[in-house]
C-alpha positions in Angstrom: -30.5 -47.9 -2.2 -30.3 -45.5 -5.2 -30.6 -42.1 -2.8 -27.4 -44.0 -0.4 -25.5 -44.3 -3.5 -25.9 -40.7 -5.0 -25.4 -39.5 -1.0 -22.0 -41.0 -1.2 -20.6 -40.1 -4.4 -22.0 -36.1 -2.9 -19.9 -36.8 0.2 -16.9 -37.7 -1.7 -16.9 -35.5 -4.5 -17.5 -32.6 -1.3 -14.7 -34.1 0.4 -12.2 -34.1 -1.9 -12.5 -30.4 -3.7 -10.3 -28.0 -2.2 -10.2 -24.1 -2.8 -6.7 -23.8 -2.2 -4.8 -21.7 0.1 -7.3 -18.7 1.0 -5.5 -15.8 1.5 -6.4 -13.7 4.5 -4.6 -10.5 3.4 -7.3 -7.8 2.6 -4.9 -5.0 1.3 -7.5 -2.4 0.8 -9.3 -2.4 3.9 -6.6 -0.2 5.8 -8.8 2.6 8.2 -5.4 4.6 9.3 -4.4 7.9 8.3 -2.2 8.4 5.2 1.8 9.8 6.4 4.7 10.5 4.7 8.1 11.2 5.2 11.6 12.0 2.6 15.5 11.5 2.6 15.7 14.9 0.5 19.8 13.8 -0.1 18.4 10.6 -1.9 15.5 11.8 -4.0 13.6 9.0 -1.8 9.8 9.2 -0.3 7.7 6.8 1.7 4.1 7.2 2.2 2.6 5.0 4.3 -0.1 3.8 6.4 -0.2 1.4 9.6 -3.4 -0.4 11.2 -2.0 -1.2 14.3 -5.0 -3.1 15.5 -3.7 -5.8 13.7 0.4 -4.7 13.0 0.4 -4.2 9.6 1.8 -1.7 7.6 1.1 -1.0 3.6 4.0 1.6 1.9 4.7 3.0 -1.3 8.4 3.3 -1.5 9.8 5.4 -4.4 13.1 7.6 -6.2 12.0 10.7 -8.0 14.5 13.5 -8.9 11.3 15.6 -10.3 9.0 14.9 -7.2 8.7 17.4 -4.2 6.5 16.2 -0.8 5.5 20.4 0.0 5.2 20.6 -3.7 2.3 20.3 -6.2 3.4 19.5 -9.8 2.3 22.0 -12.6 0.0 19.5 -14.0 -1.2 18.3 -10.6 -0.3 14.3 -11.1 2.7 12.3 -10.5 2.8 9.0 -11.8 5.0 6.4 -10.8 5.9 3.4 -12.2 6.0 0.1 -9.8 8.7 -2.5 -9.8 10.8 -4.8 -7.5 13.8 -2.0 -6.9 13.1 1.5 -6.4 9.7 2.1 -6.9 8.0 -0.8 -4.5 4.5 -0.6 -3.0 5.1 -3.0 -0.1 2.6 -4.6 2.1 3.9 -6.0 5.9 2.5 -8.0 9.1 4.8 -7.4 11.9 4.7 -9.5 15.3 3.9 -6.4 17.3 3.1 -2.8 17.1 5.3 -0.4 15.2 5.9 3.1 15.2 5.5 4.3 11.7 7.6 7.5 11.7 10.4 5.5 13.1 10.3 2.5 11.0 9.8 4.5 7.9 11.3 8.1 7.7 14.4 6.9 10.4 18.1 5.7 8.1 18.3 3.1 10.7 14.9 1.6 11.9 14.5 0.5 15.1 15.6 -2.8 16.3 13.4 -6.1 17.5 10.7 -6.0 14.9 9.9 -8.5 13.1 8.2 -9.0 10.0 6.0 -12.0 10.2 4.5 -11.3 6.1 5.7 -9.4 3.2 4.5 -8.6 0.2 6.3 -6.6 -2.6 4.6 -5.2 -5.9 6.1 -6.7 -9.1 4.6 -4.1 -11.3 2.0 -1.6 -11.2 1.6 2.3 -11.0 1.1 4.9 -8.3 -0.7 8.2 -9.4 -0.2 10.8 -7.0 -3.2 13.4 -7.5 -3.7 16.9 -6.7 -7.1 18.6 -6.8 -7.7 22.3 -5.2 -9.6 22.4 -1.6 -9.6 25.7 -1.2 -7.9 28.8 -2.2 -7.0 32.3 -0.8 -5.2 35.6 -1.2 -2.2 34.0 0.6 -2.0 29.7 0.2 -3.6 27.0 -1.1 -5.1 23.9 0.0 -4.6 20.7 -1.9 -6.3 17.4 -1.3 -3.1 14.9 -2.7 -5.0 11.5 -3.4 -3.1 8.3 -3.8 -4.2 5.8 -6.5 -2.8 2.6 -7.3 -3.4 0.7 -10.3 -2.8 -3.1 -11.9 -0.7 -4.1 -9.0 0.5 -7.4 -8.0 1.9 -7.7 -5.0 4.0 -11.1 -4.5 5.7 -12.8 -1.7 6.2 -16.4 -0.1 3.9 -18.2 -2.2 1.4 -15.8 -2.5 -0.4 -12.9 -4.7 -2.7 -10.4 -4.8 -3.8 -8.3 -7.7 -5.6 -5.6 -7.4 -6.8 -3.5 -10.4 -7.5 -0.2 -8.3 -6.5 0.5 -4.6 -7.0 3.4 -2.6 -3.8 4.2 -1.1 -5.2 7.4 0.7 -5.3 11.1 0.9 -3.9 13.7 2.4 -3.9 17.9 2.6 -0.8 20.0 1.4 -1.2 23.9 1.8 1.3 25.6 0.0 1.7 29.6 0.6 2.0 32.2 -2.3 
């Protein structure tokens, strides 16, 4: 009679503790390529990356006077501060596939999409990294690494925080 009682207290105690919402979104486990694309009359720059296997899209949206995309910086990093306005890392679910260099690098992106999730970064930085490939008489090739750091993304009653995120990497060759 003991064991039944101590079973059913287990059962109850079991049955009533909840975890909470469980959030599916697993920001850092993106396997595309890393694009880009600027509005040069703006001073704006998108870099991007879309897994269309399951429509979703994660984009660092940002304002720099200083910043150049076929450029690399004297001291080879660019950091960017994160917020809600002009600097927003941004992660989306859409209800069907998307075309990133349309939705991203067009002024008016195309029509019947629709964004089923969003999540915008409240604060944070971006460090935009440049380390020598390789290097010849005539150009040089840069590997440009995106790093994100202490970001929270936040959106419909959810957020994620991640402390360090892989953005992505890219190669820039730029000619002497």
């Amino acid at each position: 009679m003991n064991n039944f009682f101590y079973y059913i207290i287990f059962i109850a105690v079991l049955v009533s503790c909840s975890e909470g919402d469980v959030i599916e979104n697993d920001i850092s486990n993106f396997t595309a390529p890393l694009e880009n694309c600027s509005n040069q009359n703006e001073d704006t720059f998108v870099f991007f990356k879309i897994d269309s296997q399951i429509n979703q899209s994660l984009s660092l949206n940002f304002t720099s006077t200083t910043f150049e995309l076929n450029t690399v910086p004297e001291n080879l990093t660019h950091t960017i501060a994160l917020n809600t306005t002009t600097n927003i890392l941004m992660y989306r679910q859409f209800s069907t596939q998307i075309d990133g260099a349309a939705y991203f690098c067009s002024s008016v992106p195309p029509s019947g999409i629709t964004v089923t999730q969003e999540l915008k970064s409240s604060n944070g930085n971006a460090e935009i990294k440049y380390v020598v490939k390789s290097d010849t008489a005539t150009e040089t090739v840069y590997t440009r690494t995106i790093t994100l750091t202490d970001i929270t993304l936040e959106g419909a009653g959810i957020a994620i925080r991640q402390e360090l995120l892989q953005l992505g990497e890219d190669e820039i060759t730029v000619s002497k």
